[in-house]
C-alpha positions as CSV (number, residue, x, y, z in Angstrom):
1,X,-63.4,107.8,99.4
2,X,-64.5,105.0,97.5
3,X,-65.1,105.1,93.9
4,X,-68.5,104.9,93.0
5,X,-69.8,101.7,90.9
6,X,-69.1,101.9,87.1
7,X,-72.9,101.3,86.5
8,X,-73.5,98.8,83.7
9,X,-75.8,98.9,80.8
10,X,-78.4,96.1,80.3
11,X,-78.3,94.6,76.7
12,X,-81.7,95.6,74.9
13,X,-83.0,92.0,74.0
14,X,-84.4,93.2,70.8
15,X,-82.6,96.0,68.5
16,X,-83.3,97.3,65.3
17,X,-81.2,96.2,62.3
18,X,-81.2,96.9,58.5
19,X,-79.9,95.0,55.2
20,X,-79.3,97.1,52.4
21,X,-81.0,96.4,49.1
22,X,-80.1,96.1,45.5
23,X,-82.8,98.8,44.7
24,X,-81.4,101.3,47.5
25,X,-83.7,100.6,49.8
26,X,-83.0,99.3,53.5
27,X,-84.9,96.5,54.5
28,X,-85.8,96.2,58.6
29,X,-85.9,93.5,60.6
30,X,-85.4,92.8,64.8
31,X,-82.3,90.8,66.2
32,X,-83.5,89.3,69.1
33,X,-81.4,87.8,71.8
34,X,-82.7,85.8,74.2
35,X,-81.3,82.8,76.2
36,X,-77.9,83.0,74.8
37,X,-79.6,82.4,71.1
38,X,-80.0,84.9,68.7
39,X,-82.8,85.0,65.8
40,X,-84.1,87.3,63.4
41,X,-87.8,88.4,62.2
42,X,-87.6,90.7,58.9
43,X,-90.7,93.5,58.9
44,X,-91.7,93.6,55.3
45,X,-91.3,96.9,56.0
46,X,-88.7,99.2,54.1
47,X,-86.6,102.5,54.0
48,X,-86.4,104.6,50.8
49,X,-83.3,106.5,49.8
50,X,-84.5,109.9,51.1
51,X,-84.5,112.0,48.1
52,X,-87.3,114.3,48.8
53,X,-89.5,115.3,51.5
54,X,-92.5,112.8,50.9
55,X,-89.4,110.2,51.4
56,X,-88.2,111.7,55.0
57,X,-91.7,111.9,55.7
58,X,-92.5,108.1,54.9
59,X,-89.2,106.7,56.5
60,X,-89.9,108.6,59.8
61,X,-93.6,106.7,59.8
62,X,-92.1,103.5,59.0
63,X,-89.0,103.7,61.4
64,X,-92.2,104.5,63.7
65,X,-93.9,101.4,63.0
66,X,-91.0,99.5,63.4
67,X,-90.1,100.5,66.7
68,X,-93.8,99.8,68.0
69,X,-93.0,96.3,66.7
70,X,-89.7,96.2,68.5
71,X,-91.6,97.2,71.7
72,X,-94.2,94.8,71.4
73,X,-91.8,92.0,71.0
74,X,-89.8,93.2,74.1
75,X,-92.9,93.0,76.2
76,X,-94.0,89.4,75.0
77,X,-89.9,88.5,75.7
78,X,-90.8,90.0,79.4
79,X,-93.9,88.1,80.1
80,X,-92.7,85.1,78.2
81,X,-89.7,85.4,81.4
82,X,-91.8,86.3,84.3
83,X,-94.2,83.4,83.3
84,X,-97.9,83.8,82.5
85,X,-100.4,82.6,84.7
86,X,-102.4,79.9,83.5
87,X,-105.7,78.6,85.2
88,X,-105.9,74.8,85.1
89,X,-109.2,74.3,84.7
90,X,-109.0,76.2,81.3
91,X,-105.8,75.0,80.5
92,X,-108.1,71.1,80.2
93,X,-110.3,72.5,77.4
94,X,-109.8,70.7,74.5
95,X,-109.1,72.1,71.4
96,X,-111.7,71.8,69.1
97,X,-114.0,73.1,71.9
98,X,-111.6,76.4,72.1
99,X,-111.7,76.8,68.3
100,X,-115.7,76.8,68.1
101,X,-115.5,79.5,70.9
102,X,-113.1,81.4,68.9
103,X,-115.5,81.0,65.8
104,X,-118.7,82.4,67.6
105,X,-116.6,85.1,68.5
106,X,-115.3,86.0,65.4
107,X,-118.6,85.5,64.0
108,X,-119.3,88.4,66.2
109,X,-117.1,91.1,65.1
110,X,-116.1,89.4,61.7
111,X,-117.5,89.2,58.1
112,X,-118.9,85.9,56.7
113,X,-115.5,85.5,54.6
114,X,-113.4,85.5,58.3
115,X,-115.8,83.2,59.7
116,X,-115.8,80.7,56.3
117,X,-111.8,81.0,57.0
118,X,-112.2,79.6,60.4
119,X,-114.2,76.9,59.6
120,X,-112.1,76.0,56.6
121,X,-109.3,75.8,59.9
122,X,-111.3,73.7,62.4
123,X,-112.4,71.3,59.4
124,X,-108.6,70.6,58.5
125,X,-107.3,70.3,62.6
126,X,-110.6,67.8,62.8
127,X,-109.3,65.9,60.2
128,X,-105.5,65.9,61.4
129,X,-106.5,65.5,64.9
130,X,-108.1,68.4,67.5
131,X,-109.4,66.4,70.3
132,X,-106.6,67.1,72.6
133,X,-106.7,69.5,75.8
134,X,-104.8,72.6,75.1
135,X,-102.0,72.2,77.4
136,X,-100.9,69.1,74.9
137,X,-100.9,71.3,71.9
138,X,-97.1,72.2,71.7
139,X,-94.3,72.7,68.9
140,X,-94.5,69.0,67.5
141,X,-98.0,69.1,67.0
142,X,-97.7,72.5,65.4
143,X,-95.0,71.3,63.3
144,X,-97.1,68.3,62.5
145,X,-99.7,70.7,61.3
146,X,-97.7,72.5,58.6
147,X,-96.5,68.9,57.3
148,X,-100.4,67.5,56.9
149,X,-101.3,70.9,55.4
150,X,-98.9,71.0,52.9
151,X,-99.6,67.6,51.8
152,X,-103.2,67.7,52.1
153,X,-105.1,67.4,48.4
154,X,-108.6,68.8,48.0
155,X,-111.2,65.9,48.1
156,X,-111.3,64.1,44.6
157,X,-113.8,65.2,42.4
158,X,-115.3,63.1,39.1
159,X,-114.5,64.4,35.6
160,X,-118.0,65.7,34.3
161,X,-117.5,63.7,30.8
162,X,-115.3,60.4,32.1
163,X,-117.0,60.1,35.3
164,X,-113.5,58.2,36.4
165,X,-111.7,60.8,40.0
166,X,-109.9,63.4,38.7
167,X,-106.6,63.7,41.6
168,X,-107.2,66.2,44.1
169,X,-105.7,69.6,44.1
170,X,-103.2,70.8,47.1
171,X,-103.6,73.5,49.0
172,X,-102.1,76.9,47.4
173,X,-99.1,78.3,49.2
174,X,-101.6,81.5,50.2
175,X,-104.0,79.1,51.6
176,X,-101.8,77.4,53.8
177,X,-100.0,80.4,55.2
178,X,-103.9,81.9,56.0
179,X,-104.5,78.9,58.0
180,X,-101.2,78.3,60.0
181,X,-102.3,82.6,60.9
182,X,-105.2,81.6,61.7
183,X,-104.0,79.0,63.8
184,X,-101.5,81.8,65.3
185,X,-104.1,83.2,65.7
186,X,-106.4,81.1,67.9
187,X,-103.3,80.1,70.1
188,X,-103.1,83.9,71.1
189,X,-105.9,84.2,71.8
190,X,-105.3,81.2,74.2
191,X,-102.5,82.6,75.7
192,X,-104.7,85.9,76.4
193,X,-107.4,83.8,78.6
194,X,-104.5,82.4,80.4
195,X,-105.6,78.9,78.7
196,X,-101.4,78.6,78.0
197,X,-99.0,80.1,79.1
198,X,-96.9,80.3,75.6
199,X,-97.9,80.0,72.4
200,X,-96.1,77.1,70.8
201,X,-95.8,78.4,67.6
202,X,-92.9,80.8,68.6
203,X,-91.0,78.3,69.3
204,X,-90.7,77.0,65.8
205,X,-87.7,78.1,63.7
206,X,-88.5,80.8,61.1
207,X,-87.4,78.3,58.4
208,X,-89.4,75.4,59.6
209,X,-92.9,78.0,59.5
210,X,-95.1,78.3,56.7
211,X,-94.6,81.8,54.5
212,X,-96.8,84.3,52.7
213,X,-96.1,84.1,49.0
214,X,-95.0,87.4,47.6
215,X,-98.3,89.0,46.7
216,X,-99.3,90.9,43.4
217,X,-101.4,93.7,43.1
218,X,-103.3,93.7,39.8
219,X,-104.6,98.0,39.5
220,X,-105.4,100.3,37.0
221,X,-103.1,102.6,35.2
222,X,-104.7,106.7,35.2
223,X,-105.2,105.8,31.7
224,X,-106.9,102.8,32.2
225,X,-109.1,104.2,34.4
226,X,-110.2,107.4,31.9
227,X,-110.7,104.3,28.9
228,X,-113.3,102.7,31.2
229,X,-115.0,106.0,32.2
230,X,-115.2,106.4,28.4
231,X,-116.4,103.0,28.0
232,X,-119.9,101.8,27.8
233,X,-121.0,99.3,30.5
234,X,-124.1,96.7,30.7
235,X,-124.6,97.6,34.0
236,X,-124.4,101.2,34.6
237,X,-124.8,100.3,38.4
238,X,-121.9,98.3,38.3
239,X,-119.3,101.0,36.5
240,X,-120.4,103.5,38.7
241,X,-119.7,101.6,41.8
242,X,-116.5,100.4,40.5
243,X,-115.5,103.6,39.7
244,X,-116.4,104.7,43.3
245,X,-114.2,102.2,44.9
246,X,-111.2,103.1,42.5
247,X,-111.7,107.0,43.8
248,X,-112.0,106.5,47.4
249,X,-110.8,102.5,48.0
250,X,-114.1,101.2,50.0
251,X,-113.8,97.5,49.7
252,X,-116.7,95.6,47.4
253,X,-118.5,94.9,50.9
254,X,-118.5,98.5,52.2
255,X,-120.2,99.9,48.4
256,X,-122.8,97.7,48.2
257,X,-123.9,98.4,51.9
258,X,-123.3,102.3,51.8
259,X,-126.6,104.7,52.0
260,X,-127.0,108.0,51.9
261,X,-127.3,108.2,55.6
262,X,-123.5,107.5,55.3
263,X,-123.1,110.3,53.1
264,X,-121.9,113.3,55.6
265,X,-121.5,116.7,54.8
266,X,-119.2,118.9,56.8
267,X,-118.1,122.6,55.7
268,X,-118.7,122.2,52.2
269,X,-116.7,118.7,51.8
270,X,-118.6,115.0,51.9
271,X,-117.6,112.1,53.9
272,X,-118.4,108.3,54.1
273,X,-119.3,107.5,57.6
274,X,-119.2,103.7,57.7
275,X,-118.4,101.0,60.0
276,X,-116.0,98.5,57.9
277,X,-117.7,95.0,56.9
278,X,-114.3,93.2,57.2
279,X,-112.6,94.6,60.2
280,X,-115.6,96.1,61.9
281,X,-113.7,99.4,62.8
282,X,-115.2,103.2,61.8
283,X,-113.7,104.9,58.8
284,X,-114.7,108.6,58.2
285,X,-113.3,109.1,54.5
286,X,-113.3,112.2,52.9
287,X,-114.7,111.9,49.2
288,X,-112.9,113.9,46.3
289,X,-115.3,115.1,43.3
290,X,-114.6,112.4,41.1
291,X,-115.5,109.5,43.6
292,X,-119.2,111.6,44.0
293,X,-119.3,112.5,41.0
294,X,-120.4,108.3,40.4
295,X,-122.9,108.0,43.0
296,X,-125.9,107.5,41.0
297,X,-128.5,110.4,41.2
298,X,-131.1,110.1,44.8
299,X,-134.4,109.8,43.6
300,X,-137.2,111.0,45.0
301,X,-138.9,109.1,47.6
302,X,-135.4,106.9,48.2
303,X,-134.8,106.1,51.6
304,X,-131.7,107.6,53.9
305,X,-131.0,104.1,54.8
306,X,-131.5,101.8,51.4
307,X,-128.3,101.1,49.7
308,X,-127.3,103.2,47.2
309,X,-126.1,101.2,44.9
310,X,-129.2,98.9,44.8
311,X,-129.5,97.3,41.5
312,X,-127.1,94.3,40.6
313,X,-125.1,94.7,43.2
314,X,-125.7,91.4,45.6
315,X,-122.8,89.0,44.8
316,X,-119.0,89.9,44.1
317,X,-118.4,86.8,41.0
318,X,-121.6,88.3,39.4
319,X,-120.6,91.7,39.9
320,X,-117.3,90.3,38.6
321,X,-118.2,89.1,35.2
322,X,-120.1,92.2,34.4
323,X,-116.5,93.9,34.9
324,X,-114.6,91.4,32.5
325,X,-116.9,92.1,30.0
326,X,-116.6,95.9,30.4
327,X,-112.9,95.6,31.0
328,X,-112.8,93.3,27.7
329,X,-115.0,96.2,25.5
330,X,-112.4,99.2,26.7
331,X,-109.5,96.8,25.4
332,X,-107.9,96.0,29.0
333,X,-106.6,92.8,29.0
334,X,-106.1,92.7,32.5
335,X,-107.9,90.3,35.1
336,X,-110.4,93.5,36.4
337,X,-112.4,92.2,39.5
338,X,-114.2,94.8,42.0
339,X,-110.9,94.7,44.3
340,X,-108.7,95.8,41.8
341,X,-110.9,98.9,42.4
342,X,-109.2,99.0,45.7
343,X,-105.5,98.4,44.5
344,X,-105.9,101.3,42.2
345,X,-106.9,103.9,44.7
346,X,-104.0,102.7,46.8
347,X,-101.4,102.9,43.9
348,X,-102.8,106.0,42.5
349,X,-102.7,107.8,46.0
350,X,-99.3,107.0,46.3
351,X,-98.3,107.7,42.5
352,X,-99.6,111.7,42.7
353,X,-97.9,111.5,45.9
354,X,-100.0,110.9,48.9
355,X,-97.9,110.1,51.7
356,X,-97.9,106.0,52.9
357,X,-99.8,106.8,56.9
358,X,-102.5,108.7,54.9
359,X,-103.1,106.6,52.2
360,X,-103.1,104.0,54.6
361,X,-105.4,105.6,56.7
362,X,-107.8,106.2,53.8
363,X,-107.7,102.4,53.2
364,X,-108.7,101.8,57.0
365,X,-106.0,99.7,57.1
366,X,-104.8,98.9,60.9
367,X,-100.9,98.1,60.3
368,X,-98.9,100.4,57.8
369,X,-97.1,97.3,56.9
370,X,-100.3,95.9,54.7
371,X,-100.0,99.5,52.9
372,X,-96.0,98.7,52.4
373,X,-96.9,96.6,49.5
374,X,-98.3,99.4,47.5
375,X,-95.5,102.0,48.0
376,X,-93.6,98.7,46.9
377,X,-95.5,98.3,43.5
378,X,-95.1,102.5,42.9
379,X,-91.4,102.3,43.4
380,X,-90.9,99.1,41.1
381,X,-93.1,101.3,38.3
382,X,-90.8,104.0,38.9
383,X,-87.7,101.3,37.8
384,X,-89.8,100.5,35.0
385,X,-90.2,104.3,33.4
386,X,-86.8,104.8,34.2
387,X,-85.2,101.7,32.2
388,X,-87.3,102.7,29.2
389,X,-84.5,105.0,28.6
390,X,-82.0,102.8,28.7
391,X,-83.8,100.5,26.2
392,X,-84.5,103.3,23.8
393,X,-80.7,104.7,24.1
């Protein structure tokens, strides 16, 4: 009798690796293999050393994240093979036309900020040169892209007491990596309507894309937060909706739109019922004592559906320089703005030990990685106390 086939195991294309920290911590990242070249695409996303149960808890969330990432890149490798259909008669549409059709439609389901972005986008790929059908937009003209944004100086402005140009400023590093997403963006989009079949980008070398600048989170200590409650402000509108974002984490758009028709009671415990500004997805938050304990008083004859905070509260840099000069009477030197009100909720969750998938949840964010940063920040503070020692001894 013949001996049966030794059956052989297909290579996964895309595995799971990690690189081990000087803090302890494991960072993730994919090894791909495709086409007899292998590359790599680090996570931003990160093991702790597993030390108690809130640490098991997080690693098995992010290990889960991570290999929903894997999967999805093992699908685009398959459809990337098999070949994407593309229709020809789309695949002539130029590319500024495809860009004002992804504006409308993010105008749609976006805020005004997402939509400013865009524009910002289509005004720079005018300039460097959009007026070429979509099946010609390929890695040298991505490539090309990256070069003109990152020499591209902000038009030249007149100095208000010489009159003579002052030079123009370049694009920050943030800026430029928001636009070449956006740009990402757009060509997936593409790909989706079967306008291309690949998007170009992904063919660029990692080294050769742009790259998000390690981001700081400016929040407020526990402290901090009891000196400004203590504090007088000239705006008692604007402390107490500050305050409210820093005890449930609703971004500046979501307070100033909030009525009391979002305010649900269920059981005994309140909730905000809202549908995000930014993101346009549903959040049912539950509110803790302290974040109600701000909402101004309803008076009589309010309506369900007016804002609740109502007075004051129209534009974010006004709303802003009311907070620096309540920040600057309670003796806080740092930069306070109404999203720090947000980073604070998100560090202060984690600090008294909220585990990362709920506070991320709370934040309405849609990919734990964004909520990475903050259990980031916590673990750095945690260095910090911890070094004190060996200053003092």
């Amino acid at each position: 009798m013949a001996r049966p086939k030794k059956q052989t195991r297909a290579k996964e294309p895309v595995r799971i690796r990690f690189k081990e920290l000087s803090n302890g911590n494991k960072s993730i990242y994919l090894d791909i293999y495709r086409d007899g070249k292998r590359s790599y695409e680090f996570l931003k996303l990160y093991l702790v050393p597993e030390k108690s149960q809130v640490a098991k808890v997080q690693n098995e969330q992010v290990m889960a994240a991570a290999n929903a990432i894997k999967s999805q890149r093992i699908i685009e490798l398959s459809n990337n093979t098999a070949g994407i259909k593309v229709d020809p008669t789309k695949a002539k549409i130029l590319l500024c036309d495809w860009l004002q059709i992804c504006k409308e439609q993010k105008r749609k389901k976006f805020t005004a900020g997402t939509v400013n972005n865009m524009q910002a986008l289509i005004n720079n790929l005018a300039e460097y040169g959009d007026r070429i059908p979509m099946r010609n937009v390929d890695k040298d003209y991505c490539l090309g892209f990256i070069e003109y944004l990152r020499n591209y100086r902000v038009e030249l402005k007149p100095d208000p007491k010489t009159g003579e140009l002052r030079p123009g400023k370049p694009l920050s590093a943030f800026t430029i990596n928001a636009r070449f997403e956006l740009l990402t963006a757009v060509l997936n989009a593409a790909v989706r309507e079967e306008i291309i079949s690949v998007n170009p980008i992904k063919k660029i070398e990692k080294t050769d894309k742009t790259h998000r600048p390690e981001s700081t989170r400016t929040f407020l200590t526990i402290d901090e937060i009891k000196t400004l409650i203590d504090t007088p402000a000239e705006k008692d509108h604007i402390k107490r909706a500050f305050l409210f974002s820093c005890f449930c984490g609703l971004r500046f758009s979501d307070v100033k739109q909030i009525t009391w028709a979002n305010i649900e009671e269920n059981n005994g415990r309140y909730y905000a019922n809202i549908i995000m500004q930014k993101t346009k997805e549903p959040l049912y938050l539950p509110l803790s004592q302290q974040a109600l304990s701000f909402l101004p008083e309803r008076k009589k004859g309010d309506s369900m559906h007016a804002p609740i905070f109502n007075n004051d509260i129209r534009l974010n840099c006004v709303v802003n320089k009311y907070l620096k000069r309540w920040a600057d009477a309670a003796g806080i030197t740092k930069t306070v703005t109404f999203h720090v009100a947000r980073h604070t909720f998100a560090t202060t969750s984690l600090t008294l030990g909220a585990d990362l998938y709920t506070t991320s949840k709370l934040l309405g964010h849609t990919n734990i990685s964004i909520t990475q940063v903050y259990a980031k920040i916590v673990n750095e503070k945690k260095n910090e106390a911890v070094d004190l020692f060996d200053r003092v001894f």
